[in-house]
N, C-alpha and C positions, 0 to 999 in steps of 0.2 A: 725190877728193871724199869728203869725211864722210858716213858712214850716219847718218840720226835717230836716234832713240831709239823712236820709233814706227815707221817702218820696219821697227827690227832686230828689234821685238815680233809686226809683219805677218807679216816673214820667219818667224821662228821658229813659230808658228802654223802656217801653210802646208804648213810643213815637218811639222811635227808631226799636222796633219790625216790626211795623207796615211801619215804613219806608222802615227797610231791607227785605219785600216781594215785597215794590213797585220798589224799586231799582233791586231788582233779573227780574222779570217782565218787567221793562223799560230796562235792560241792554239785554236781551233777542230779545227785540221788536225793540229793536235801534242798537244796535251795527251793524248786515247786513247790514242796512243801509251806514254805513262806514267803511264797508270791512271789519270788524272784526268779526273773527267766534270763538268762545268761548264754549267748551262743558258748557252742567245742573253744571256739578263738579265744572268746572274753573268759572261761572257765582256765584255758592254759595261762594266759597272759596273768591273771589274780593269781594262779597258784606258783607260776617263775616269780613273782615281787616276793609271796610270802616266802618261798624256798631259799632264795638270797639272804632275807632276813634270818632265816632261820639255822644256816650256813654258818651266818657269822655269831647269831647265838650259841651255838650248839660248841664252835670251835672256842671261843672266847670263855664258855663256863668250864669244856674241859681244858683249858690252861690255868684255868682260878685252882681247878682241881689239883691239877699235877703238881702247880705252887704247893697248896696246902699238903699236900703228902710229901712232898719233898720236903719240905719247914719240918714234920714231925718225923719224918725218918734222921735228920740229923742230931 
């Protein structure tokens, strides 16, 4: 069965949701660590840029995918 194309954008998001509270959280918990001090603001703000990015990586590799299994199912 074929993924949409809306779907695979759902998925992706989802996925990435969830990512960018562990990334706010980990950036939070580590950065002191190496002297870097970042307000709650500047910690959200870094981790919405890298979430965007990450959005359209996540969406873009599962469509490489669905190509390549679609090519080898026919």
């Amino acid at each position: 069965m074929k993924q949409s194309r809306l779907m695979s954008l759902v998925e992706s998001i989802a996925n990435v949701a969830v990512g960018y509270g562990v990334a706010v959280v980990t950036q939070i918990l580590i950065f002191p660590v190496f002297g870097l001090h970042a307000t709650l603001a500047q910690n959200l703000k870094m981790g919405a840029v890298f979430t965007v990015v990450s959005i359209a990586r996540s969406y873009v590799l599962r469509r490489l995918f669905e190509a390549v299994r679609m090519r080898s199912a026919k």
